[in-house]
N, C-alpha and C positions, 0 to 999 in steps of 0.2 A: 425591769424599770419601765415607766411607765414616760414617756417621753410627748412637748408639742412642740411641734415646729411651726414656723409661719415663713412662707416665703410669698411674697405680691407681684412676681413679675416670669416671664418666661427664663429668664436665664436663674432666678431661684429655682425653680423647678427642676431644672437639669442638675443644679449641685447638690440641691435638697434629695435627688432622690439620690442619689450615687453617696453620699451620706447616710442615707437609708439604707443602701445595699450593708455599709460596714456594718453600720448599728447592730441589727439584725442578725450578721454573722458573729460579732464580740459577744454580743444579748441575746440568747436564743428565747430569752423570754419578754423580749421589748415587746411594750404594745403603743404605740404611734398612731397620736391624732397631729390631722395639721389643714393649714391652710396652703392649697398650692394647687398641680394641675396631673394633668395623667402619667405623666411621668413619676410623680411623687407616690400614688396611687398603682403604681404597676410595682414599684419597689418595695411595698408592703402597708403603706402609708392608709389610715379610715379620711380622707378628702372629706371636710364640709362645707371648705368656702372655694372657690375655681380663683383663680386668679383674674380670669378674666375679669371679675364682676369686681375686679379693685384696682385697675388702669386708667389713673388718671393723670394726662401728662401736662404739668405747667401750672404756673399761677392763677391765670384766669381758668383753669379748666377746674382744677381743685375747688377755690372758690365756688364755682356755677355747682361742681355736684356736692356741697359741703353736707348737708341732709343726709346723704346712700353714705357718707365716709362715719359720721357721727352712728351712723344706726350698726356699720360695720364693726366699730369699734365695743361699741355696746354688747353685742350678736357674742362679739370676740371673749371680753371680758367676762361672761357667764358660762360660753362655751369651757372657758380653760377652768372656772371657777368649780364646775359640774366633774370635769373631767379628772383634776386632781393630781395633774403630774410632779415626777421628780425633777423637772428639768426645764423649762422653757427653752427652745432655738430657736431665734431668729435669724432670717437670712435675711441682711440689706435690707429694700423698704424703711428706710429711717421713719418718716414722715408719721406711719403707720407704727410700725415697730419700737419705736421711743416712747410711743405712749402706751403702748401694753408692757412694755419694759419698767415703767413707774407704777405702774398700776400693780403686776407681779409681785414688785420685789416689796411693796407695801404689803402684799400680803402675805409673804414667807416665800416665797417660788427661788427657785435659785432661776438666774438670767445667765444663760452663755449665748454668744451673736456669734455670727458665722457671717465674715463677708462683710466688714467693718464698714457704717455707713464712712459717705466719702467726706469727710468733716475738715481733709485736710485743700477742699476745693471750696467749700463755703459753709457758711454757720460752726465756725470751729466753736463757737462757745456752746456746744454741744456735749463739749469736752468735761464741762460739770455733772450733766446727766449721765452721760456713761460711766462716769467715776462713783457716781450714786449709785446706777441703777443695773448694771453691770458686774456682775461677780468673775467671768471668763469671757475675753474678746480674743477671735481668732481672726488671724491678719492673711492677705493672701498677696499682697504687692510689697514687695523688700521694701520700698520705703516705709513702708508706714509703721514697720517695728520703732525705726527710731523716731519717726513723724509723735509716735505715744508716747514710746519712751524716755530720749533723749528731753524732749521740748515739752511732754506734759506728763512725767512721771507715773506713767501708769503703763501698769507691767502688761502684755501681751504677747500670743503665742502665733508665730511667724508659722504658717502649714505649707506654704507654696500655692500655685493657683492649678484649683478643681479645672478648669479646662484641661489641663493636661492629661488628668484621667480621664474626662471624658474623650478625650481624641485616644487614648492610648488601647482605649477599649472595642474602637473602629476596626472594620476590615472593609476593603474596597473593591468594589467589580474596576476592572481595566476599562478606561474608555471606550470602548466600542460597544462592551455589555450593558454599562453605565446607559448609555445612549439607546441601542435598544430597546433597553428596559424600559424606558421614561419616553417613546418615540421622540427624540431629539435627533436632529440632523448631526452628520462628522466636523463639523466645523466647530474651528477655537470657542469656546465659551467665555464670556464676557458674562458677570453676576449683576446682578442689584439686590441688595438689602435694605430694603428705605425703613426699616425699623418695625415695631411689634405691634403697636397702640396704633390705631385706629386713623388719629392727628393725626400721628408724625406721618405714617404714610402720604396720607392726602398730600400734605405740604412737599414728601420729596419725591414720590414716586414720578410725578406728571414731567418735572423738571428731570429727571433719570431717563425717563422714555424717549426726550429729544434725541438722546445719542442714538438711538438703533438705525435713522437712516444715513448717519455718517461711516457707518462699519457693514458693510454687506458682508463683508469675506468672514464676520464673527457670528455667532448663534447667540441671541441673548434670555439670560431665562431670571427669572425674579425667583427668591427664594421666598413664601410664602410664611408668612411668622405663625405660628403655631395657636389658636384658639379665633383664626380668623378665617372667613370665608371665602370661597372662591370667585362667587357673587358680588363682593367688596371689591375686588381686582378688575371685575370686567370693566366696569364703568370706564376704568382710566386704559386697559389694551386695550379697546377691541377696533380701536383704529392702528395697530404697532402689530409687524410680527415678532413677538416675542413668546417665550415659554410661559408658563407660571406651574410652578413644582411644589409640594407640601413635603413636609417630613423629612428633606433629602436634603438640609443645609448643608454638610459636614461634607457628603457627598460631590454637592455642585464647588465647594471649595476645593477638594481634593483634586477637581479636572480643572477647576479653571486657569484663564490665563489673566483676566484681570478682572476687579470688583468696584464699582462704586458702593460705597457702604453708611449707612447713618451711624452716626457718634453712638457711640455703648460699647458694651460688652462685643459687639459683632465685629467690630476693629481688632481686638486682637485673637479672637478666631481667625481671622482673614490671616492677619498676619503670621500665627500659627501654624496654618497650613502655607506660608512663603507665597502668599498670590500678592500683587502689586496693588494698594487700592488708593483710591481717593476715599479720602472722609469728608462727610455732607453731613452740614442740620441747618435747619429752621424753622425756626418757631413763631407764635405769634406775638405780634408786634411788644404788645403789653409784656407778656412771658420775658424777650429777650431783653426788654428795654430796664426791665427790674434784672435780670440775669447779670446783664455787663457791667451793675454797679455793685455789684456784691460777690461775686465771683474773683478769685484771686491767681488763676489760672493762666500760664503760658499759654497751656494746651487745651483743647477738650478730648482730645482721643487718647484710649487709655495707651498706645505703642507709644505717642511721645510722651507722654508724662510718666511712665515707667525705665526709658531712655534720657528724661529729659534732655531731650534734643528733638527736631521737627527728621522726621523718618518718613512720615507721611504726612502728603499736603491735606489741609484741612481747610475745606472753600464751607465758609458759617456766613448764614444770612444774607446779604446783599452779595455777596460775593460768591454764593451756590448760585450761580448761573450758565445760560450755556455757552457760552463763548468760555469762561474758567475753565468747565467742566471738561468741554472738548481739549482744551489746551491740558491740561494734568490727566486724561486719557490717553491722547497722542505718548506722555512724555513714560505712563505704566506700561504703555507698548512697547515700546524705543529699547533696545538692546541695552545701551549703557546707564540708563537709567533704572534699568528692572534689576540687572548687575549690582548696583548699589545698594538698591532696596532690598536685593536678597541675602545682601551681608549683612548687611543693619541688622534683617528680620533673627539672623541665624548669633548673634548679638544680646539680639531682645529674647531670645529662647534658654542662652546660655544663661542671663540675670535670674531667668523664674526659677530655675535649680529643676530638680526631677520631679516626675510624677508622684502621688503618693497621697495628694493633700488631704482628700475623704477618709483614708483608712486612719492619717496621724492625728485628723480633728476628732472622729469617733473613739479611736484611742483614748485623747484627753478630755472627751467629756466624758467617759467613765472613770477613770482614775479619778476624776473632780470628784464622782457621785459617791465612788468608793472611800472615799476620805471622808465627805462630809455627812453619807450615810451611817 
């Protein structure tokens, strides 16, 4: 079978490829083009587009590179038209993906989505496209079986969440070697994740750096997002002692003792591996000010909107400052408070069900292929 995938962001990338590992083992004859990053491309994947070159975050930013998104789209549409597969996958990237999803299934492509945009946070009338353009949607958050189902009658396939196999497939040196390895000092580790894209960092890293002169007794190290430079980072430590680490997310989560993190996908990694975080975003002013009226949301972090209940504090915009920040720090430290957090967390892990989710989505998009081939 001849299969493309499109994934637009780092965390496609890691579920895209581990998706690739199944394919591959079920299809010993798949041939896989896609859009995505090394990870996609290490799993067996022919890579033509990087993700990087398709990170655009917000209203006004989208808008300012609307040209590179248009020519992307175009680029896209010929490439898959050239290419000829049984199958279109896309991962998430709604924005981008909805529209090679109408554009496909006009042309005969069967569409399966992997990683359902998030339509039940904003633009549910979405829910018309994908009932159009959409032949197989696979779900990864229990709510959202019925979120489709229940409320908008269209059938889809609940697989459980890809992080889990990617954590399950981890093995870990013991702190001491950890540390070593990475020349990090013995002291507790405290993380920062201020997110992937270029922005968001700007906006949350500077505001995350305050904390390092209030904790001397902790080692702080930033987990560096993946398709960005180290060069990028300097500008904002090199008045801070802190680390700055590549590659080794999973790892700096596995020793830590608490995280500030930007809203994403990187929330419930943290909370996956049971570290205590605070959740931080903001954005700019335009972005948020359109956000807050169209957003339908308790939450923005994916641990309480999967618990629906507030598990982690979540300091957004005017209130990502340091005085909050310090104060929901202090409270990740604090014995009874981390106690708490780590029932909830062990709560929110029981809800996602078992690992598994790559092999059972690879599974179902062959049986789909085998049916309607």
């Amino acid at each position: 079978m001849k299969y493309y995938i499109i994934a637009g962001e780092a965390s496609g990338d890691l579920h895209g490829s581990n998706l690739i590992k199944e394919l591959v083992q079920l299809d010993v004859q798949a041939e896989i083009r896609a859009w995505g990053g090394e990870l996609m491309e290490g799993a067996g994947a022919k890579v033509v587009k990087n993700y990087r070159d398709l990170a655009f975050m917000g209203f006004a930013e989208v808008v300012k590179n609307l040209g590179t998104i248009l020519k992307n789209i175009a680029f896209c549409k010929n490439d898959i038209a050239a290419f000829k597969p049984d199958v279109l996958i896309l991962i998430d990237y709604p924005g981008f993906n909805m529209r090679i999803a109408k554009w496909a299934k006009q042309h005969g492509i069967r569409v399966h989505y992997y990683i359902s945009p998030q339509i039940w946070a904003w633009k549910e009338n979405r829910i018309k496209a994908i009932k159009r353009d959409v032949d197989r949607m696979f779900v990864i958050l229990p709510f959202e079986k019925s979120f489709y189902e229940d409320k908008h009658h269209f059938k889809v396939d609940y697989v459980g969440h890809p992080l889990l196999d990617a954590m399950a497939q981890r093995s870990y040196d013991d702190f001491d070697t950890f540390c070593a390895k990475h020349q990090l000092n013995n002291k507790p580790k405290i993380v920062f994740l201020p997110g992937s894209r270029k922005q968001e960092i700007e906006k949350m890293l500077a505001q995350m750096l305050k904390m390092v002169a209030y904790y001397p007794q902790y080692e702080f190290v930033i987990a560096g997002a993946p398709g960005q430079e180290a060069a990028f980072y300097k500008k904002f430590i090199s008045n801070y002692q802190v680390k700055l680490l590549f590659g080794v997310t999973y790892d700096l989560l596995h020793h830590a003792t608490a995280a500030l993190v930007t809203s994403g996908t990187a929330t419930l990694e943290t909370a996956l591996f049971k570290v205590p975080e605070v959740v931080c975003y903001r954005g700019s002013f335009i972005s948020y000010q359109i956000a807050k009226r169209i957003l339908t949301l308790k939450y923005i972090s994916l641990v309480n909107l999967i618990m629906d209940q507030e598990i982690v504090t979540e300091l957004i915009q005017d209130r990502f400052n340091e005085k909050n920040l310090k104060s929901e720090l202090d409270r990740c430290l604090a014995s009874e408070h981390r106690a708490k957090m780590l029932y909830d967390y062990e709560a929110l892990i029981a809800k996602l069900g078992s690992f598994g989710a790559s092999r059972r989505t690879a599974e179902l998009i062959l049986a789909d292929l085998q049916v309607v081939n």
